[in-house]
C-alpha positions in Angstrom: 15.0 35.3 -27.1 12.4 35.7 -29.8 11.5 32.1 -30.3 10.5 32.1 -25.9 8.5 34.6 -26.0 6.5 33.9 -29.1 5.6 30.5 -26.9 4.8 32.4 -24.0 2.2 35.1 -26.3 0.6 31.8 -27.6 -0.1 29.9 -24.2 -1.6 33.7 -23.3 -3.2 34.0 -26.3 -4.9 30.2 -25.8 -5.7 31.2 -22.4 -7.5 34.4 -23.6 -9.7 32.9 -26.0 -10.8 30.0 -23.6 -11.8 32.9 -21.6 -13.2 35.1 -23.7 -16.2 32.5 -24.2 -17.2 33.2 -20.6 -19.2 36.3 -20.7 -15.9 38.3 -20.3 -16.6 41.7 -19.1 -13.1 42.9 -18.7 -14.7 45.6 -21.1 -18.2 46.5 -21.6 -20.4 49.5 -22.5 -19.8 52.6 -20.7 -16.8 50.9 -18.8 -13.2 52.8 -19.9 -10.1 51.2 -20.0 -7.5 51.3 -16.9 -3.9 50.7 -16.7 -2.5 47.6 -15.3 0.6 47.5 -13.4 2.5 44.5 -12.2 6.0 43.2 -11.8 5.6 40.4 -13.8 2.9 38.3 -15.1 4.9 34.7 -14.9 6.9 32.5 -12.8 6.9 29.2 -11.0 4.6 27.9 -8.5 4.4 29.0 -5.7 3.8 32.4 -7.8 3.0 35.6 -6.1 1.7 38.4 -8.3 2.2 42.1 -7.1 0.1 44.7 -8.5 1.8 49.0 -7.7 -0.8 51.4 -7.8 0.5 54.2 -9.6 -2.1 54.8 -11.7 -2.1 58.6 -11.4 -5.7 58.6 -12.9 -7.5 56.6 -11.3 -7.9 55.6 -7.5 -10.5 52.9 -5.6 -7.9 49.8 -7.1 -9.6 46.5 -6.6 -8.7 43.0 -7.7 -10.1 39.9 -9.0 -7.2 37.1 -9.3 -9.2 34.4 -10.8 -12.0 36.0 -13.0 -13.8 33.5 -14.7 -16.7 36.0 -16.6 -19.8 37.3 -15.9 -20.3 40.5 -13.5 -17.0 41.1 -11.9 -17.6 40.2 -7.6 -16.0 40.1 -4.5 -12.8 42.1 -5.6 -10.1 42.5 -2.6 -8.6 45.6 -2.3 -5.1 43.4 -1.2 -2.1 43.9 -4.5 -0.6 40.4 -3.8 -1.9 37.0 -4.3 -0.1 34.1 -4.5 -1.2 31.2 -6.8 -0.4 27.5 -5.5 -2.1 25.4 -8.5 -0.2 25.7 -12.2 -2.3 26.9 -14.8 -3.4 30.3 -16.7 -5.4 32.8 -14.7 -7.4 36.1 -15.7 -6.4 39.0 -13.3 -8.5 41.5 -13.4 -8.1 45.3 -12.1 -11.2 47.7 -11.3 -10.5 51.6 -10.6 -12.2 54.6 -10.7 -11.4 57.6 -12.7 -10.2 60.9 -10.4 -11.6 63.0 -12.7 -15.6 62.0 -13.1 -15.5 58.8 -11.1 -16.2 56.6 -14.6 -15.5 52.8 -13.5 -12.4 51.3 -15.6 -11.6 47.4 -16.4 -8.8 45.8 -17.3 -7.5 42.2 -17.6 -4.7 40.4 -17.9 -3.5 36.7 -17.9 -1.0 35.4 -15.0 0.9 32.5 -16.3 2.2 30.0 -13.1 4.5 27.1 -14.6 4.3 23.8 -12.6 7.9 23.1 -10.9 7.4 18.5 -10.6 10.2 16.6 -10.8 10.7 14.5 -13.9 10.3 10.8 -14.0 13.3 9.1 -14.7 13.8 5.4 -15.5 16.7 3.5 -16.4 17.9 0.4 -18.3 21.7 -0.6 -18.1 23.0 -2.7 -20.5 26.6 -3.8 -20.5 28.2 0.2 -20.5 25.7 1.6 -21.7 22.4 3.3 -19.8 19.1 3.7 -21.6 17.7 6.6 -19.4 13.4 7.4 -20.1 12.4 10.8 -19.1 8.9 11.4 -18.8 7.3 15.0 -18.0 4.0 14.2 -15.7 2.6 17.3 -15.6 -1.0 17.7 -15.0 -3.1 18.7 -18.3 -3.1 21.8 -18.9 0.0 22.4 -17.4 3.0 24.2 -19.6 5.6 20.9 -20.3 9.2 21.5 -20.3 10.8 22.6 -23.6 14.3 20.8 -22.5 16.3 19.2 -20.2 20.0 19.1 -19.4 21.5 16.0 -18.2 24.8 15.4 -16.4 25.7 12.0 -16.7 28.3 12.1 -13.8 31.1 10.9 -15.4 32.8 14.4 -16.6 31.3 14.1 -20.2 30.0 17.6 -21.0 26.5 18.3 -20.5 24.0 16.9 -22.6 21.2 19.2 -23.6 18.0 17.2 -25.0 14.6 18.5 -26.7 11.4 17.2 -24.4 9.5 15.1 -24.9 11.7 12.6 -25.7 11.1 8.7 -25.3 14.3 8.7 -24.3 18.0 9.0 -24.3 21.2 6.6 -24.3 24.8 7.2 -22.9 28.0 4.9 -22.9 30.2 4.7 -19.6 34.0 4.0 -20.6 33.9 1.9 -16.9 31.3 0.2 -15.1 31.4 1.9 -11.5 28.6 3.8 -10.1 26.9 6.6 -11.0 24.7 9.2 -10.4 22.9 11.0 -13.0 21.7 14.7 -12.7 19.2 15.8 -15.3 17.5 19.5 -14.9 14.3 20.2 -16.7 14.2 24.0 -18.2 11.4 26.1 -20.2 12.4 28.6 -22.9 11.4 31.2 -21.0 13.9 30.6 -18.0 12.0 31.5 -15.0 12.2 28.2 -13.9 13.5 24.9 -13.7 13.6 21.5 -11.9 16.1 19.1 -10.9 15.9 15.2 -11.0 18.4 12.4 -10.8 18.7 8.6 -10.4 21.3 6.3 -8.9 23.1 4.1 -11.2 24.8 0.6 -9.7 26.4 -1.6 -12.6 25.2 -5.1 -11.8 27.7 -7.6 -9.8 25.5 -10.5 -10.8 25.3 -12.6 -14.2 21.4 -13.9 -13.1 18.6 -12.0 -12.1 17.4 -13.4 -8.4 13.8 -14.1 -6.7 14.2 -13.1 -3.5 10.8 -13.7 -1.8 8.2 -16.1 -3.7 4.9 -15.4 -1.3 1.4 -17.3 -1.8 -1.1 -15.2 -0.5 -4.4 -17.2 -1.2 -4.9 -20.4 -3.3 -4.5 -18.4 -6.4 -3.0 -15.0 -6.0 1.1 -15.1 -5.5 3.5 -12.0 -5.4 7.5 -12.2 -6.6 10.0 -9.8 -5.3 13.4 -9.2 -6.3 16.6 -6.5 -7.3 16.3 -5.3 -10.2 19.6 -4.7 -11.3 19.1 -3.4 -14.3 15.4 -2.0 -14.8 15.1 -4.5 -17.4 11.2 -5.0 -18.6 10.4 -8.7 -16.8 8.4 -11.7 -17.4 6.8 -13.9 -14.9 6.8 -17.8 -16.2 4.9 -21.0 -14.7 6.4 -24.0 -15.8 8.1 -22.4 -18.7 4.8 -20.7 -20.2 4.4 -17.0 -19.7 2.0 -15.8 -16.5 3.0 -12.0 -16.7 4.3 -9.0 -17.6 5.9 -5.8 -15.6 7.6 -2.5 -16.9 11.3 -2.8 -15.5 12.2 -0.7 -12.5 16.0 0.1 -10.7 15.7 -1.5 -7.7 13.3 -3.6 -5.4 10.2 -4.8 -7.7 7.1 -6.6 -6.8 4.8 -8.3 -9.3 1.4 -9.6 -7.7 -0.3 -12.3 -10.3 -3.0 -14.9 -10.2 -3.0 -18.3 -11.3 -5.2 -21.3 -10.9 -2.8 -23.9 -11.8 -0.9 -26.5 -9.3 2.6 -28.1 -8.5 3.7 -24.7 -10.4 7.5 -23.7 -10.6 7.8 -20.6 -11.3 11.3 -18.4 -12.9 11.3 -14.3 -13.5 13.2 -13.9 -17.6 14.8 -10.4 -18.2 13.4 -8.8 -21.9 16.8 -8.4 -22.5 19.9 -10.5 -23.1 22.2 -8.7 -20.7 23.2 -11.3 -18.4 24.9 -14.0 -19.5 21.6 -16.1 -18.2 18.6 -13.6 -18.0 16.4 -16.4 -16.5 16.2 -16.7 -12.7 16.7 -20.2 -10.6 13.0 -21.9 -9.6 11.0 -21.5 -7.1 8.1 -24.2 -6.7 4.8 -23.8 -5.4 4.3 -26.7 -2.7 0.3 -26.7 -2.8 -0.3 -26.3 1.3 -3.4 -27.6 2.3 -5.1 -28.0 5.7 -7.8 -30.7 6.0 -9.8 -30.9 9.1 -11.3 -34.5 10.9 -12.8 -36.3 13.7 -9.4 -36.3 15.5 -6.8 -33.6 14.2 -5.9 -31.1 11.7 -3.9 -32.8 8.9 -1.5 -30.7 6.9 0.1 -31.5 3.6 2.0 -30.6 1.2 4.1 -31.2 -1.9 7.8 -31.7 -1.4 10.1 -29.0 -3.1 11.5 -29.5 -6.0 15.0 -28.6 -5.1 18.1 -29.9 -4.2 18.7 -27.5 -1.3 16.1 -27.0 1.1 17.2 -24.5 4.1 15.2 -23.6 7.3 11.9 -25.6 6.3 9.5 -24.4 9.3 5.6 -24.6 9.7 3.9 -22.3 11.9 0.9 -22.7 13.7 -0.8 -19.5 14.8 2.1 -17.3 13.8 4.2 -18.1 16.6 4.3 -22.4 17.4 7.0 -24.3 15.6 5.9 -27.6 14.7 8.4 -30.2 13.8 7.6 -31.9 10.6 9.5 -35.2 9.0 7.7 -35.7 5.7 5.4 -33.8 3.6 2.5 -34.3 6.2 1.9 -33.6 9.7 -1.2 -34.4 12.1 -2.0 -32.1 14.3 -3.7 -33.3 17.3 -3.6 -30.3 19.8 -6.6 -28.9 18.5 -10.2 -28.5 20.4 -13.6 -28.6 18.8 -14.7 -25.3 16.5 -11.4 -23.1 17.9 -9.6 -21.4 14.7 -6.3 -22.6 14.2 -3.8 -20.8 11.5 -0.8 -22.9 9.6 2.1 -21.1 7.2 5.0 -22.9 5.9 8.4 -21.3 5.4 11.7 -22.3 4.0 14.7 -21.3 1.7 14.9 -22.4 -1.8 17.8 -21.6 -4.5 18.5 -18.3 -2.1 14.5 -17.6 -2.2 12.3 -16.9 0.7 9.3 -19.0 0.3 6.5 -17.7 2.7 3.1 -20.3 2.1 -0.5 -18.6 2.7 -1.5 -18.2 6.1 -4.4 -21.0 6.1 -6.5 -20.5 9.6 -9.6 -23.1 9.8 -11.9 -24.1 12.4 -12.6 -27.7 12.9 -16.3 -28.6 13.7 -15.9 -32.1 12.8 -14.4 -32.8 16.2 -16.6 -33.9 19.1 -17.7 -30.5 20.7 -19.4 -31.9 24.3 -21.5 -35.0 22.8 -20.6 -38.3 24.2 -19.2 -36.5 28.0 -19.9 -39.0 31.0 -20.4 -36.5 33.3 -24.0 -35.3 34.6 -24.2 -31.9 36.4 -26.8 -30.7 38.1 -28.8 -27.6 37.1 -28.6 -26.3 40.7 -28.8 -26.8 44.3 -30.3 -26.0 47.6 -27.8 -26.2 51.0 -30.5 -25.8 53.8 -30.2 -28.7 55.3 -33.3 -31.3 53.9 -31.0 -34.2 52.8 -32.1 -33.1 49.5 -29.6 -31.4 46.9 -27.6 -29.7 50.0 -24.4 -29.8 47.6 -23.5 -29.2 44.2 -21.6 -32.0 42.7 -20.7 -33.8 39.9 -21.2 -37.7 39.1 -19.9 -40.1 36.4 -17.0 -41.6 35.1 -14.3 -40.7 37.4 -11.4 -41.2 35.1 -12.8 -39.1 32.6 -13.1 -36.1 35.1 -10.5 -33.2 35.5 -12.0 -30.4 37.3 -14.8 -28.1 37.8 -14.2 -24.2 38.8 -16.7 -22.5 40.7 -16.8 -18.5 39.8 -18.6 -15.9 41.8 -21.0 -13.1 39.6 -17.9 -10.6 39.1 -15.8 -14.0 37.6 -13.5 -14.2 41.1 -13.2 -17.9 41.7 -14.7 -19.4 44.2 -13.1 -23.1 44.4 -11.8 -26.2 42.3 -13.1 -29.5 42.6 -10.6 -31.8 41.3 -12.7 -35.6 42.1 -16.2 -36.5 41.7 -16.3 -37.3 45.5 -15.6 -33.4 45.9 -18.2 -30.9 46.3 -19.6 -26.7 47.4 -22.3 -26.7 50.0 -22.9 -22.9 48.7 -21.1 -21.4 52.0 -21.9 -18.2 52.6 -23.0 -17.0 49.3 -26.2 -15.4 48.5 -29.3 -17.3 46.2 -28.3 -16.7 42.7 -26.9 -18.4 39.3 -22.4 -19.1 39.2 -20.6 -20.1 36.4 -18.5 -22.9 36.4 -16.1 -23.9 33.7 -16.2 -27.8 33.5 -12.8 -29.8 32.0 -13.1 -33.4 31.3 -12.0 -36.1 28.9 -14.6 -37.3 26.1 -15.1 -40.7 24.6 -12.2 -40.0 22.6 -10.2 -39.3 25.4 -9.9 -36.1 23.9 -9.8 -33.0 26.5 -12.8 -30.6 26.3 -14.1 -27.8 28.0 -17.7 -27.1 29.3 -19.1 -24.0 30.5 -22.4 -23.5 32.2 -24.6 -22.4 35.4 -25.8 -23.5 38.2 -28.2 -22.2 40.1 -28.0 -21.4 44.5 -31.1 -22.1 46.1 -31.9 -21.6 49.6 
């Protein structure tokens, strides 16, 4: 136990100079020494410290649990504190001497080792796992001296100096395994446990499992990663990419500029018989508004199974699409349609971006044959009595009439159709106006009219 605690002096011995260039008055002129009594200065976060007064001396015991320098203040009279942050701390102890009441100072340094899990990544090759342990403690923190690792396959223990890059370990079978690794300091008061699943890989390819374009030029891939391999993201054969390898479900966001891209995901390593994925191809989705429609096109993919092709319009309307175009024609003027395509490609989940646009080139309310009057006045002078429409009559579909809380008053479904005002009050209703434009197109109208008397 030598070699522990001559680590342990110096990490005090650090502390105690870094503090000692703080106007440390744990001693000063006329101040006498006192006697410090705690059960121990070290131990693992959360760390309480507990200080017994039997000083037979001295009486008046105050504390300071995180002196800093300068004139000692606010000491609590309280002999416990516990310490949640890892670090070094000075403690210091103020008393009073029974016999002439002489002040006495002393210090000491409470050591509280961090506890965090280690960060464990693995590569499997074949039998044989290349396991990275990193210690991410925060500076300043104490790091682990060493760790122990159980590989879970009833090999004895492996005990391994940290840091270290990292470690290898050959399975005689490939079935799964976890692996246990403990993280220890010299000193013992502590330690940490840490551990990663290991599944052998079933497949002889590595797999996109969801190609997604999220703008024109940002994409994202997604797939297993069986075996934490470091990947490479490639357009049309030439590198886009690079990601650090992770066991399990990875995600690698990247932007490229570039169309009629097919892209593959390559494995750093030659563990699989073929450590290049199948394709997926971008289809270069576009939405182009005109004077009649929304037109959508795209490139065909470049496979030679296709499965599920859908487009979407608004998240939620299926529109049926033969070839690598479609019009859409259900659209009104300057209201925000959104398009995505989806399909299935070599077992990937292609997801287009979500392209919303509002068409202003379409006819908003030019061009309607239909004249309304601006209001009315039903008393009875053969002049404006009623409010009525006139105009092309095959062109008209209806005019709603809407009281000032929005409650509807009636529906005029000709042109020979009209409201003498009833009962209702002078004052300005709404009415929402459908009718056909010169393009026979549908549009809406809405406006006021105003009850005279």
């Amino acid at each position: 136990m030598k070699q522990p605690i001559l680590h342990i002096v110096l990490v005090i011995f650090t502390a105690v100079k870094s503090f000692s260039q703080s106007n440390d008055q744990c001693y000063g002129p006329n101040i006498g020494s006192g006697s410090l009594n705690a059960k121990t200065m070290i131990g693992c976060v959360p760390f309480t410290v507990e200080i017994s007064k039997n000083d037979s001396v001295a009486n008046g015991h105050k504390f300071i649990y995180d002196y800093k320098g300068g004139f000692p203040t606010n000491p609590t009279e309280v002999p416990t504190f516990t310490y949640t942050t890892p670090g070094a701390y000075k403690l210091m102890q103020i008393t009073f001497r029974k016999e002439d009441g002489k002040e006495l100072r002393v210090c000491g340094i409470v050591t509280v080792l961090d506890t965090n899990k280690l960060t464990l990544k693995p590569k499997i090759c074949g039998n044989t796992v290349n396991l990275a342990i990193a210690d991410n403690k925060k500076a300043g923190s104490l790091p682990y001296d060493y760790c122990m690792i159980d590989w879970g396959d009833s090999s004895p223990l492996e005990k391994v100096k940290l840091p270290t890059s990292s470690v290898s370990h050959t399975y005689a079978i490939q079935t799964d395994k976890k692996i246990n690794v403990k993280a220890h300091y010299e000193v013992e008061f502590c330690s940490t446990s840490s551990s990663v699943e290991i599944k052998f890989p079933k497949v002889n390819q590595p797999q996109i499992s969801v190609f997604e374009k999220t703008d024109a030029e940002n994409y994202s891939i997604s797939f297993n990663n069986t075996s934490g391999e470091d990947v490479k993201v490639l357009g049309n054969n030439s590198l886009i990419t690079t990601k650090l390898g992770e066991i399990g479900l990875q995600k690698i966001t990247f932007r490229n500029t570039a169309k009629n891209v097919c892209y593959t995901i390559k494995l750093e390593s030659n563990c699989f018989p073929n450590n290049i994925s199948k394709e997926i191809c971008d289809i270069d989705f576009e939405v182009v508004p005109t004077e009649t429609a929304n037109e959508l096109r795209w490139q065909k993919p470049r496979s030679e199974s296709i499965k599920d092709f859908t487009v979407l319009k608004n998240n939620e309307i299926k529109l049926t699409a033969q070839n690598t175009i479609f019009v859409d024609t259900a659209i009104k003027c300057n209201q925000q349609n959104c398009y995505q395509i989806k399909f299935t490609s070599n077992e990937t989940t292609f997801i287009s971006e979500n392209i919303c646009i509002k068409n202003s080139q379409i006819p908003c309310f030019t061009n309607i044959p239909i004249y309304i009057p601006l209001a009315f006045s039903p008393n009875n002078d053969g002049i404006n009595d009623s409010f009525s429409v006139f105009g092309e009559d095959d062109k008209f579909i209806s005019l709603s009439i809407y009281d000032q809380k929005g409650k509807l008053i009636m529906t005029l479904t000709s042109l020979r159709d009209s409201w003498d005002g009833g009962n209702f009050q002078i004052g300005i209703y709404p009415y929402r106006l459908k009718v056909k434009n010169q393009g026979n197109r549908e549009v809406e109208l809405i406006g006021k009219v105003m009850l005279m008397r």
